[in-house]
C-alpha positions in Angstrom: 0.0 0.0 0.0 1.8 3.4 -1.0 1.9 5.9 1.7 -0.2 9.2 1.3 0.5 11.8 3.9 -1.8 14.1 2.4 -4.5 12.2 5.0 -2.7 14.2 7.6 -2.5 17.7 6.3 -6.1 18.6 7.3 -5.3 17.6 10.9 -1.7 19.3 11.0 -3.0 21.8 13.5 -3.9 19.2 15.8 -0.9 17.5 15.4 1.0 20.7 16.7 -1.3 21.3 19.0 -0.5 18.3 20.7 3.1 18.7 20.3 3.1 21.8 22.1 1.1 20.2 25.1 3.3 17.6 25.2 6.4 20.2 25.2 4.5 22.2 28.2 3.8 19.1 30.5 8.0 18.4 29.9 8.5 21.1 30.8 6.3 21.5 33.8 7.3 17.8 35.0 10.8 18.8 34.8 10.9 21.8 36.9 8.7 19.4 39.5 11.6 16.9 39.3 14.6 19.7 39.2 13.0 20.8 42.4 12.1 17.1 44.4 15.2 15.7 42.7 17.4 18.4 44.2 15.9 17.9 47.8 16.2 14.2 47.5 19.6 13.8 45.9 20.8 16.3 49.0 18.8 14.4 51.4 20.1 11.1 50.4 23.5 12.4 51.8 22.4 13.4 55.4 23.8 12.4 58.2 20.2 12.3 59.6 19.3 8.4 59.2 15.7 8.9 59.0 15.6 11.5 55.9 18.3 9.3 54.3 15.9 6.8 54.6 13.3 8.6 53.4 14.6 9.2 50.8 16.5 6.6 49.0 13.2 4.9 49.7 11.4 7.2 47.2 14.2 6.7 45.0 13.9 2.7 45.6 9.9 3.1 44.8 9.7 5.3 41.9 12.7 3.8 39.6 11.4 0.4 40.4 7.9 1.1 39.5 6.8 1.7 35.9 5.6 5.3 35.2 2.5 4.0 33.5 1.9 2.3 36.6 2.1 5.3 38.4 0.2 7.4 36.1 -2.6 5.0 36.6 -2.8 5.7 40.0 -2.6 9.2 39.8 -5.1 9.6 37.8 -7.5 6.3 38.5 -6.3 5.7 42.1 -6.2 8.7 44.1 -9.5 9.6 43.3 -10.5 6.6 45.9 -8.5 8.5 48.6 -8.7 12.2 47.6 -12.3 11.8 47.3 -12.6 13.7 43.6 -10.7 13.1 40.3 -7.8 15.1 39.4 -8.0 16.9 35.6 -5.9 15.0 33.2 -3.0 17.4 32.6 -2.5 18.0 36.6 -2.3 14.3 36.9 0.2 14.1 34.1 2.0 16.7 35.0 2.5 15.3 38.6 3.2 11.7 37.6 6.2 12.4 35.5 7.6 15.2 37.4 7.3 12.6 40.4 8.3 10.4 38.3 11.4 12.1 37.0 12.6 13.5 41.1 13.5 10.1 41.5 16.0 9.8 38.8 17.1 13.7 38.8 18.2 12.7 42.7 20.4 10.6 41.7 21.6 12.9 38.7 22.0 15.5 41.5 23.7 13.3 44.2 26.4 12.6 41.7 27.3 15.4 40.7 27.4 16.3 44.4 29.8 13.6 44.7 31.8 14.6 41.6 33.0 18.0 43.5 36.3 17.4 45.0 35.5 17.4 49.1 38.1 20.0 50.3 35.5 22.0 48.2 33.1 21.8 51.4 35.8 21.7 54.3 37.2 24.7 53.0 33.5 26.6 52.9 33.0 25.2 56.4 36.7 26.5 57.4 35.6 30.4 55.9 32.4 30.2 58.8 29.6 29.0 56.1 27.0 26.7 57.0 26.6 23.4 55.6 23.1 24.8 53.2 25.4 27.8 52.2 28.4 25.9 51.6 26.1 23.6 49.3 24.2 26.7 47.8 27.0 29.0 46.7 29.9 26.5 46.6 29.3 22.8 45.9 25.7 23.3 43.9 26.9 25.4 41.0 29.6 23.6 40.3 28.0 20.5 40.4 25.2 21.9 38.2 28.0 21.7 35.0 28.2 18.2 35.4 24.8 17.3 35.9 23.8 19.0 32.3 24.0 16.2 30.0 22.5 13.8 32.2 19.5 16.4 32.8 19.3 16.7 29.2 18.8 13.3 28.3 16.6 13.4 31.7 14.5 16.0 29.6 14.4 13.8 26.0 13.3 10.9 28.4 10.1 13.1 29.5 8.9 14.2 26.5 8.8 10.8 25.0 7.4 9.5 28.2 4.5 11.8 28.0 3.1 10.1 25.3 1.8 7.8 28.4 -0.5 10.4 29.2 -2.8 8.9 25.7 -3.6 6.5 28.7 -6.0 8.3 30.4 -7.4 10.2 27.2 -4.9 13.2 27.4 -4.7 15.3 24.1 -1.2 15.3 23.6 0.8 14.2 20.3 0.6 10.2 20.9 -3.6 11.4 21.2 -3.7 13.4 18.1 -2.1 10.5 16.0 -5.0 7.9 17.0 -7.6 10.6 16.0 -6.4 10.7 12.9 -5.9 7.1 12.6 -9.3 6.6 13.8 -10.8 9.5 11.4 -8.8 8.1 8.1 -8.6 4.5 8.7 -5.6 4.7 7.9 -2.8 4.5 11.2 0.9 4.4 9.9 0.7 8.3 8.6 -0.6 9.7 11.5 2.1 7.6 13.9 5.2 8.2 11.3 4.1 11.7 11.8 3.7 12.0 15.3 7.4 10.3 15.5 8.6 13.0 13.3 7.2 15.5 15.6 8.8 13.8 18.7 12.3 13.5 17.1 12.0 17.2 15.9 11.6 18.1 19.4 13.8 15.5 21.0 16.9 16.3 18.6 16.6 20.5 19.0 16.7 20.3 22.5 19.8 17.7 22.5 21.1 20.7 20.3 20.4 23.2 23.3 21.6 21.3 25.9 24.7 20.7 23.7 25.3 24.2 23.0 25.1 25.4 26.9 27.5 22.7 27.8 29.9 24.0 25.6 29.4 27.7 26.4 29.9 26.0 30.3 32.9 24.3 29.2 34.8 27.3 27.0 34.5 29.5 30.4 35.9 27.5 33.1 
């Protein structure tokens, strides 16, 4: 059967449509996981037992679940506890970024690890606290070597939010079965929406590339 991508040309607008929704729940999800990842990946290195347990614990649970999974119960489960159904883009939005603390901690502890240590006693030598010492000293330069793997940490969201088609989400993966479902006709609608993912995917990879050299030429 020869390919006619003329099918999806009345539907374009939708299919950009749901790349841009997919592009804002990225990028909502990874300021979520930035922010829990940071706390965790910190925390994970106290010498306070009980919030080192804590939380390589959430770490443990959410890299050794599947984020559909926990989609699912974001959006089908808590409703039993919370006692009303969250809208579908919240629940999306809060799964991955969830989702995505748990691997950004780890991201973050090492390239907490990755700063030599004399870094820190000598911070703690000039009066700082530990939280300033790890603000203004051992945090920024950590965050140069914690770019690439945030990058790819970002790719892996935005093709991960093609889950949220699971709970009826307009977002790319969506657009591409209304089509498919309009035309009868699937593989033009799904080549397409892959051609809209790795349009996205491969000019961020570009970004993050150029900043990491721009961080590199000025140490």
């Amino acid at each position: 059967m020869v390919m006619d991508f003329s099918i999806v040309l009345p539907y374009i607008n939708l299919f950009f449509k749901g790349a841009l929704t997919a592009f804002e729940i990225t990028l909502l999800a990874v300021v979520i996981g930035i922010v829990i990842g940071t706390l965790v990946g910190i925390g994970k290195m106290s010498g306070i037992l009980p919030v080192r347990l804590i939380c390589s614990t959430y770490v443990e649970v959410i890299r050794g679940t599947p984020l559909l999974v926990q989609l699912l119960i974001f959006y089908f489960g808590l409703p039993q506890i919370l006692g009303f159904t969250l809208p579908e883009f919240t629940a999306a939005v809060l799964a991955l970024g969830i989702n995505s603390g748990g691997y950004v901690a780890e991201i973050v502890r090492g390239g907490i690890l990755a700063v030599d240590k004399g870094q820190m006693e000598a911070a703690r030598s000039l009066g700082m606290s530990y939280a300033q010492a790890m603000r203004y000293i051992i945090l920024p330069q950590a965050f140069k070597k914690m770019i690439p793997p945030l990058g790819n940490e970002f790719v892996t969201l935005l093709k991960d939010s093609s889950l949220a088609t699971t709970i009826g989400f307009p977002e790319l993966t969506r657009a591409a079965q209304i089509v498919a479902a309009n035309t009868y006709r699937p593989f033009e609608p799904y080549l397409t929406a892959a051609g809209f993912y790795l349009v996205m995917t491969v000019g961020f990879s570009w970004v993050m590339a150029a900043i990491e050299r721009r961080l590199s030429a000025s140490d």
